[in-house]
KEPA-500261 format. One record per residue (C-alpha): z, x, y. Coordinates in steps of 0.1 Angstrom, whole numbers, padded with zeros to 4 digits. Layout:
N
    zz    xx    yy
     Z     X     Y
...
This chain:
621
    zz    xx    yy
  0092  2368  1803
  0098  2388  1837
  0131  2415  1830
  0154  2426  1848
  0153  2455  1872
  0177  2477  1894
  0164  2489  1925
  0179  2517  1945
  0166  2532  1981
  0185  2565  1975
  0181  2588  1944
  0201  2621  1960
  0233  2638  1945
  0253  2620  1918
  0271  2586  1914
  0303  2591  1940
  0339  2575  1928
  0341  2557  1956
  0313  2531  1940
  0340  2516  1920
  0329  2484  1934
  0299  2486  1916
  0313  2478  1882
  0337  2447  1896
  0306  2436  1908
  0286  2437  1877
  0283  2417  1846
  0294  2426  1810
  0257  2426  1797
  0241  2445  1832
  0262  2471  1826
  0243  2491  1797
  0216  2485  1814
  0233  2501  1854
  0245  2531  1832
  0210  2539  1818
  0194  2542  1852
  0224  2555  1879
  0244  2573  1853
  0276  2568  1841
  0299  2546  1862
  0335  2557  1875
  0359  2536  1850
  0390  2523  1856
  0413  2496  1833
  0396  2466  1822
  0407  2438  1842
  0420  2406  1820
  0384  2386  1827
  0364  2410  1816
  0383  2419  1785
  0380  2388  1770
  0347  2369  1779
  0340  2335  1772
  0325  2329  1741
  0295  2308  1760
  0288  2337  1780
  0282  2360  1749
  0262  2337  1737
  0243  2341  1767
  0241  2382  1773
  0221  2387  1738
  0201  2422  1741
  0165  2414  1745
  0135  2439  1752
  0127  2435  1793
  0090  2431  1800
  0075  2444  1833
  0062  2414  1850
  0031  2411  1870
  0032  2432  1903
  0045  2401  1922
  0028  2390  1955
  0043  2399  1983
  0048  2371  2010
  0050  2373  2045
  0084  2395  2059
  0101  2367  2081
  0128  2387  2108
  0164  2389  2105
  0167  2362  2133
  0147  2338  2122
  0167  2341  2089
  0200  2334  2113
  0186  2308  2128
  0178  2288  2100
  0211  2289  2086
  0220  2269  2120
  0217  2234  2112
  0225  2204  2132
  0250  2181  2117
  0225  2152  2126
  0198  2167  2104
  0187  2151  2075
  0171  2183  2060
  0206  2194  2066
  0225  2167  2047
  0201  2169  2017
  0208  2203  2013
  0244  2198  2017
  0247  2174  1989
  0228  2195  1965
  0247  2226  1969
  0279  2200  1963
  0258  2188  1927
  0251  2225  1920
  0289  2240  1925
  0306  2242  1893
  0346  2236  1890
  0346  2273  1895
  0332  2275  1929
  0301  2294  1911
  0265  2283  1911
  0247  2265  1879
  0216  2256  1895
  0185  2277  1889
  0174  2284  1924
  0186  2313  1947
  0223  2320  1944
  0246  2311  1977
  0247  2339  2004
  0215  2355  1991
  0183  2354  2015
  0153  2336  2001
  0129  2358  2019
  0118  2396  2018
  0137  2415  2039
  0137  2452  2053
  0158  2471  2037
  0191  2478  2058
  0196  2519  2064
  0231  2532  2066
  0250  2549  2094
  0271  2569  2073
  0269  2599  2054
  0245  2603  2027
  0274  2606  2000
  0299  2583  2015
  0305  2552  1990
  0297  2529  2017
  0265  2541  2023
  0252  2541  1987
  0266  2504  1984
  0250  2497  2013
  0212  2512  2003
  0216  2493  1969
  0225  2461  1984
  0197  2462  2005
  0173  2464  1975
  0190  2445  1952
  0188  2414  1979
  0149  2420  1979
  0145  2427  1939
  0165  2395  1935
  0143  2373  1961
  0113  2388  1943
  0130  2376  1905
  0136  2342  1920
  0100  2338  1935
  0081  2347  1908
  0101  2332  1878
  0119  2301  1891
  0130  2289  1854
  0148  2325  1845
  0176  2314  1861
  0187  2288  1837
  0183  2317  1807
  0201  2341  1827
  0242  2342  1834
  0258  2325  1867
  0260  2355  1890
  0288  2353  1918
  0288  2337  1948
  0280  2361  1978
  0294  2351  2010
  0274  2357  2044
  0297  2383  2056
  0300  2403  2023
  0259  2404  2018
  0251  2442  2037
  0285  2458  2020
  0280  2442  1983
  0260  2447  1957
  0233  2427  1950
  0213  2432  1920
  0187  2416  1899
  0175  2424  1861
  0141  2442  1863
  0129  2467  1852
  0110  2493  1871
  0091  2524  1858
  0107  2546  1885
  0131  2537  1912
  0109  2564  1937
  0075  2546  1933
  0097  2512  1941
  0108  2525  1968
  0081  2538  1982
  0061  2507  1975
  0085  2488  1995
  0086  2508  2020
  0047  2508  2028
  0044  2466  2025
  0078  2454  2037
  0075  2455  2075
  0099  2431  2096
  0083  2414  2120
  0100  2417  2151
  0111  2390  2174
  0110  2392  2211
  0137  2368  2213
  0177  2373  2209
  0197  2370  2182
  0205  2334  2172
  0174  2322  2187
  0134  2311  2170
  0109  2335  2163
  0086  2343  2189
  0051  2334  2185
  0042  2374  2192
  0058  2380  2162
  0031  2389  2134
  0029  2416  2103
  0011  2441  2118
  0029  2442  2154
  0065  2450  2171
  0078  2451  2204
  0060  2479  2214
  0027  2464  2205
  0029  2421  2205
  0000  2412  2213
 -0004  2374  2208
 -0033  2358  2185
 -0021  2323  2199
 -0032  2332  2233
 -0060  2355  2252
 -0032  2366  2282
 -0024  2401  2275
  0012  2412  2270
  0034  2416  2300
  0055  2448  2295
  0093  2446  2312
  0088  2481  2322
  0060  2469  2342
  0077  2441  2356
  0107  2465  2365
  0085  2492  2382
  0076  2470  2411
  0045  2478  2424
  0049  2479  2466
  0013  2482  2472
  0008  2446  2464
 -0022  2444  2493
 -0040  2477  2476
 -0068  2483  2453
 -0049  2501  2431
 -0020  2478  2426
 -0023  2466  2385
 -0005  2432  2390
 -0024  2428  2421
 -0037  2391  2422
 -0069  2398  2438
 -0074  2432  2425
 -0096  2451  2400
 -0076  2444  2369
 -0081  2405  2372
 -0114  2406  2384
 -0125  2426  2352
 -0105  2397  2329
 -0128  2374  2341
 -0159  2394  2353
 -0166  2421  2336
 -0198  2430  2351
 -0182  2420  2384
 -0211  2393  2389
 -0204  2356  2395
 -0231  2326  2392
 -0238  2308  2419
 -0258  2272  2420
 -0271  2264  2461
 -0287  2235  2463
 -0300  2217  2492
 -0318  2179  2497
 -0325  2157  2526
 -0319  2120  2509
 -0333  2104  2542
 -0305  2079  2544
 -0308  2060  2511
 -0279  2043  2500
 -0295  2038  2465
 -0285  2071  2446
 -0299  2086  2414
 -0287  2073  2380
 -0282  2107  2372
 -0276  2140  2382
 -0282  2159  2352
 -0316  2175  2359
 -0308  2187  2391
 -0274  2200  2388
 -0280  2212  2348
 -0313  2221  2348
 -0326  2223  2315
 -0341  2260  2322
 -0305  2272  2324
 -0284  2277  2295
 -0253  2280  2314
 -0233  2264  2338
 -0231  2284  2367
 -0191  2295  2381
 -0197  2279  2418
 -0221  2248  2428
 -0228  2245  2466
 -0246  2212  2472
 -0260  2203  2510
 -0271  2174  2521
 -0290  2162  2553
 -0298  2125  2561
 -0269  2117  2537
 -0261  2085  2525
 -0235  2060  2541
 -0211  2065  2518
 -0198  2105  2516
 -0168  2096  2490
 -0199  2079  2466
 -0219  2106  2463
 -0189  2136  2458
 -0178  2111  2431
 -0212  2113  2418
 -0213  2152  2418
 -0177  2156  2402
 -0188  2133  2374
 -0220  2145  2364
 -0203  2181  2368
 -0170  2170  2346
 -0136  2180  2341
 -0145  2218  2340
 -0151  2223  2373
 -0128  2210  2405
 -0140  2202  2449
 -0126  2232  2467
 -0135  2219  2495
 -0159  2196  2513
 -0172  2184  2556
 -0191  2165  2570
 -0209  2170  2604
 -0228  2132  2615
 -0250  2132  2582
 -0246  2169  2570
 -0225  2173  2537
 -0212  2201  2521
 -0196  2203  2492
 -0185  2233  2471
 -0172  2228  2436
 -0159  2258  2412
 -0146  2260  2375
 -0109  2254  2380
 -0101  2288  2364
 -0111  2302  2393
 -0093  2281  2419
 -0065  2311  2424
 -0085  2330  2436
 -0101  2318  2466
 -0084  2318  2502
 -0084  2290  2526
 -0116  2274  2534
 -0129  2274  2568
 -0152  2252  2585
 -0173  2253  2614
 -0201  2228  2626
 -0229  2228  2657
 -0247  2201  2674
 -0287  2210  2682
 -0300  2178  2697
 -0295  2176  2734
 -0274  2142  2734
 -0239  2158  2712
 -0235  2126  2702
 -0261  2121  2681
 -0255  2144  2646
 -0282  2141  2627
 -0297  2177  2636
 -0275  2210  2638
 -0253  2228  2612
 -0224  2228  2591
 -0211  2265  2574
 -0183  2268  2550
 -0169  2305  2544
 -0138  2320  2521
 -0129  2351  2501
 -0133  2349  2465
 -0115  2378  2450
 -0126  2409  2476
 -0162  2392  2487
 -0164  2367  2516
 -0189  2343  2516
 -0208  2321  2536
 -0223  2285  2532
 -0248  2272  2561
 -0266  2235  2553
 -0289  2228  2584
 -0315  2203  2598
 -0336  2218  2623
 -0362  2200  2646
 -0386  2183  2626
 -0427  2180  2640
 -0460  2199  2630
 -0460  2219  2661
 -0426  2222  2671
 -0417  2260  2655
 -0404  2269  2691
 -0376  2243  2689
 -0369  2252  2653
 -0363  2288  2664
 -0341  2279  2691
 -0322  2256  2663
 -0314  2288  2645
 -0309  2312  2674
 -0279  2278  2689
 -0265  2281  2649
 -0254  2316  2648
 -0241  2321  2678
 -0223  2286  2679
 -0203  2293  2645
 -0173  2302  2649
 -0161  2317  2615
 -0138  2332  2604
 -0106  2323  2619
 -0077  2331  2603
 -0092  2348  2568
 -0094  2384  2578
 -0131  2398  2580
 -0141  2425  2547
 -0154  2446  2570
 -0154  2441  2607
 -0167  2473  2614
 -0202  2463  2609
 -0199  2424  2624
 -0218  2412  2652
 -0198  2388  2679
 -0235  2376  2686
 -0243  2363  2650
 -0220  2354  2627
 -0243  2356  2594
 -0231  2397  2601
 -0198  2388  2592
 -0198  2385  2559
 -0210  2397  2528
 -0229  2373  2512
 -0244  2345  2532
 -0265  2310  2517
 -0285  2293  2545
 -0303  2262  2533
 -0315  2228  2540
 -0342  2213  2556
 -0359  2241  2583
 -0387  2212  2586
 -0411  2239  2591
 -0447  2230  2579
 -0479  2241  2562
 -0504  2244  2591
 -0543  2237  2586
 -0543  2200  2582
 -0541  2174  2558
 -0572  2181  2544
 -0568  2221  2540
 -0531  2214  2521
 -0545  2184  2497
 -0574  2207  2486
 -0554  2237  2479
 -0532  2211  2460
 -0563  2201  2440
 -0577  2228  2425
 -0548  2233  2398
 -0526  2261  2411
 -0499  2260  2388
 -0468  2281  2394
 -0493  2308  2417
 -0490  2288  2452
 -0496  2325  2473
 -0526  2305  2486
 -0504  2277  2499
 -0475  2300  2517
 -0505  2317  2536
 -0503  2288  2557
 -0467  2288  2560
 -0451  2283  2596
 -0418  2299  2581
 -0432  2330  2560
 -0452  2339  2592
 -0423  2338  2615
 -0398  2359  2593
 -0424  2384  2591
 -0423  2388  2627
 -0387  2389  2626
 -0381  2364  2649
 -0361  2339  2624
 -0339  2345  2595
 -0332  2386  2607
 -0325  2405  2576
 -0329  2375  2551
 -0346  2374  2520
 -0360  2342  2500
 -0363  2341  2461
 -0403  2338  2453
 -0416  2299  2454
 -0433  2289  2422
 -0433  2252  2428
 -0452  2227  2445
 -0437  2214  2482
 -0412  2194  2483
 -0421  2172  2509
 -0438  2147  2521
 -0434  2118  2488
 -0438  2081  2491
 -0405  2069  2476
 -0404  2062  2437
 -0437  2081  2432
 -0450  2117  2427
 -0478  2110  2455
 -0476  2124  2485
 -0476  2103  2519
 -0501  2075  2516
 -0490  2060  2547
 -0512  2059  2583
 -0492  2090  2596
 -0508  2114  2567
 -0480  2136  2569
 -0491  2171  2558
 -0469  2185  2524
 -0449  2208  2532
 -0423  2233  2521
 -0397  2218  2547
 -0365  2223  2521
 -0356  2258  2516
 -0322  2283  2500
 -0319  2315  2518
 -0299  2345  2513
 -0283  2375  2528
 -0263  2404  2515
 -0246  2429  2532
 -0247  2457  2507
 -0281  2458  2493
 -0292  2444  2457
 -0257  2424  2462
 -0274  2389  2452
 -0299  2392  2423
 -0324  2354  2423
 -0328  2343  2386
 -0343  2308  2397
 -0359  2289  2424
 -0375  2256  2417
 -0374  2221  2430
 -0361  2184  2406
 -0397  2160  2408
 -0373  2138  2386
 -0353  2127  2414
 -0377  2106  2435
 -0353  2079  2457
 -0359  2104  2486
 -0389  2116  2505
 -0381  2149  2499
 -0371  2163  2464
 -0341  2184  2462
 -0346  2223  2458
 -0323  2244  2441
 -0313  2279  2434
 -0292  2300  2405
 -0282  2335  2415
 -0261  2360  2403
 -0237  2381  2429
 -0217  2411  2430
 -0181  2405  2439
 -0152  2432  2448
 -0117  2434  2443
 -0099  2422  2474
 -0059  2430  2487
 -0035  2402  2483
 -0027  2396  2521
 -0056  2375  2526
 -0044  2335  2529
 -0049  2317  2497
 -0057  2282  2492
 -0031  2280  2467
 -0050  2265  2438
 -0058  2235  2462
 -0081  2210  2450
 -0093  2172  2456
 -0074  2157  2431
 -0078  2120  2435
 -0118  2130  2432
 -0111  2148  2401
 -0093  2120  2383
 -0120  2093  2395
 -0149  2111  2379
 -0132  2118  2346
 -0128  2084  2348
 -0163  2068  2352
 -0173  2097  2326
 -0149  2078  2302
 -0162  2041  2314
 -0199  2054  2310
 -0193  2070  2275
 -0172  2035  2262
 -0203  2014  2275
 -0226  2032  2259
 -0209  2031  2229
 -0208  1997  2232
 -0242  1991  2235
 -0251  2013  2203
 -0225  1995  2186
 -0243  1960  2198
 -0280  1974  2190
 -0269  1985  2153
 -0254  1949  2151
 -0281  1926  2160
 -0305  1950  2141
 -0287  1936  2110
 -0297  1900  2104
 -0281  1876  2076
 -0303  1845  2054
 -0288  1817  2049
């Protein structure tokens, strides 16, 4: 049977006088028990109650030998305010009303308790012991060390052995405003009142709650943290501090600036190794309005574990219907990623789609487009280039269609000499560094720069040359094909493509197919296959833009040309915050249609399972 205990917090200097209280407070059979541990008690004329107790009570306070209990377990320490605020109750509650009408059954005709729960007043959870302001030997702060203890002692009684209260005596009613001045004490006994207190001391921490008095307790409230160190486990945002917030940082467009949007500090939350994935892409669908039933192998290759942070798709000779085909591209990438932004030049698309954590990030997307054919009217060759600032690096996007024919390389050239001098980007978002920009090319005035699509430039040496290279089983070497490339030559004479680089082709060309098959033209023109469909890249700090892949989708085959893609990984800076942001501007209305034909698709083909496994089961008869 758990005993009764007295629990102190302060052992110094003898019982004072002025604990008189102590006595009124306590019980004809605790008192025996008070004096044994604290001492004698100051006395003072018996009052009429106590002088002649009720013969039920006697019956009640019969000596008995106190066993120590088990160490009880110690629950988690809930804060002062959260123990104010669930006194609050609405009148309206029903939890309220309940507990009303069972403190009315419990109330004796003496205003005292007979129930065997928790008296009225007490708290019913561990609480941190309140510390005096006063003097060490006042009387007021001796009763107010022992109350403190006495609550938690009691709340430890009451947890431990619900059903001791109905052996025990009624102890008075504590009212809310007498519970830090009164005492409070429960019957246990404790092997030494120093070892208590010291063992209370080391487990019974208040949590803390960030929130006023009379209000809920913060979520940042936990056992092991306080104001000084919340740190949330409902969330991965780090802590705010208000001195922070109160410091206000005036370099808001410097590097140095901690709450700087674009700066170091939030780059390295979501970069640590200050490298983003990038996915270019780039595919000539030669007009078809019949699109793939599915994207999947050329926008999640199956060689890349991940999902890449940004996917920049180009298209030339795109189909008829632009909206289709960026609905196509938002649902096979789903609801994790968002279209910054997209253009159209004639038949050139250009789409760029990023994980929508990201969105913040990015300033205003500029476009710029160029005509190559002689007739302006006619856009189906010449250039479309997207450019922004993510975080302190500016990019640039180029999708192009150059001149197509064997021997026209002279045209092509001109093509790409018209497209960088033609661009007129940026505009309004500030250059990184416009110390080392050209006004004659504009691929110099940025720091990373994509340049794909279809070049159209071809393997020379003939049909025959090209189809018996292609027979003799090269596999992923095809050195022996690129000899004979019209666009490795020329950027080794530096006369396209100045200061480019291209990731290392392990894959067969991409062009010329007959439609639906693997075959290459079978037709009477004999077209020679060629590696017309390329992803370029530019950096303007070296070793900037690190290749990982570079391969082609043969799965895809409602084109002449199969798409080629490429996954690489760049370096990006911390930027100032006085570049103009895009806000977190997306296409919205394209984000909401492709979630929903991912639902419609995954409800049909749920359907048809549930259909299959249906007529699978047949019934006799």
């Amino acid at each position: 049977m758990p005993s009764t205990s007295l629990s102190m917090t302060h052992m110094e200097g003898p019982l004072q006088p002025g604990s008189a209280m102590l006595k009124e407070r306590l019980l004809p059979g605790d008192r025996g028990l008070a004096q044994s541990l604290l001492g004698p008690l100051p006395t003072k004329g018996p009052s009429p109650a106590e002088a002649t107790p009720p013969k039920e009570t006697q019956a009640l306070v019969k000596p008995f030998t106190p066993v120590p209990p088990a160490r009880p377990r110690l629950e988690r320490a809930l804060s002062l305010d959260e123990q104010g605020w669930r006194r609050r109750r609405f009148q309206t509650s029903q939890e309220d009303l309940a507990g009303r009408n069972k403190a009315e059954l419990c109330e004796g005709p003496s205003g005292t308790s007979v129930c065997s729960g928790s008296p009225p007043g007490l708290s019913s959870s561990l609480q941190e012991i309140p510390k005096s302001h006063q003097a060490p030997g006042s009387p007021s702060s001796w009763g107010n060390s022992v109350s403190g203890l006495m609550s938690t002692s009691l709340d430890l009684l009451h947890r431990e052995a619900p059903t001791l209260g109905s052996m025990l005596p009624p102890l008075p009613a504590v009212g809310l405003s007498d519970s830090s001045d009164s005492l409070k004490m429960a019957r246990k006994a404790v092997p030494s009142p120093e070892d208590f207190r010291r063992r209370v001391q080391k487990k019974l921490v208040r949590a803390h709650s960030s929130l006023g008095p009379s209000r809920p307790r913060s979520p940042l409230a936990c056992d092991s943290c306080s104001l000084r160190s919340a740190k949330s486990s409902f969330s991965l945002l780090a802590p705010i501090r208000a001195k922070d917030v109160r410091s206000r940082s005036y370099l808001e467009g410097s590097l140095l600036a901690s709450g700087a949007l674009l700066g170091a500090d939030e780059l390295a939350r979501y970069f640590p190794d200050r490298s983003v994935a990038v996915f270019v892409a780039t595919w000539n669908m030669q007009g078809q309005k019949e699109l793939p039933p599915n994207l999947d192998e050329f926008l999640l290759p199956a060689e890349a574990d991940y999902a890449q942070d940004m996917y920049v798709v180009g298209v030339q000779e795109g189909c008829s219907d632009r909206r289709e085909w960026e609905t196509r591209l938002q649902e096979t990438l789903g609801p994790h990623y968002v279209l910054l932004h997209s253009a159209a030049h004639g038949v050139l698309y250009l789409a760029i789609f990023l994980r929508r954590d990201l969105i913040w990030f990015c300033s205003e997307v500029e476009c710029s487009t160029v005509t190559t054919r002689i007739v302006s009217q006619i856009k189906t060759k010449g250039a479309l280039a997207l450019s922004f600032t993510f975080f302190g690096t500016s990019f640039l996007f180029i999708t192009s269609h150059f001149t197509s024919g064997d021997g026209k390389v002279a045209e092509r050239l001109l093509d790409y000499s018209r497209t960088i001098q033609a661009l007129a980007l940026p505009k309004s978002v500030p250059d990184t560094n416009p110390y080392r920009s050209s006004p004659a090319d504009v691929t110099t005035r940025f720091d990373e720069v994509f340049w794909f699509g279809d070049f159209n430039f071809r393997l020379s040496g003939g049909r025959e040359t090209v189809e018996a290279l292609l027979r003799s089983e090269l596999g992923t070497d095809v050195s022996a094909l690129l000899q004979h490339d019209q666009l490795t030559r020329e950027m080794r004479r530096g006369s396209v493509f100045q200061g480019f680089q291209e990731p290392d082709i392990h894959f067969l060309p991409s062009y010329k197919f007959d439609i639906g098959k693997d075959t290459y033209d079978s037709t009477s023109k004999q077209r020679t296959p060629s590696y017309t469909d390329r992803v370029m890249y530019r950096s303007r700090h070296k070793d900037d833009i690190c290749p990982v892949r570079y391969a082609s989708c043969p799965s895809i085959r409602t084109s002449d040309h199969r798409p080629v893609y490429g996954l690489f990984r760049v370096r990006v800076r911390p930027g100032r915050d006085n570049i103009p942001l895009a806000a977190g501007k997306f296409d919205r209305e394209l984000y909401l249609l492709g979630i929903r034909r991912r639902i419609s698709k995954e409800l049909q083909r749920q359907q048809a399972q549930k259909n299959q496994s249906s007529s699978a089961v047949c019934s006799l008869s």
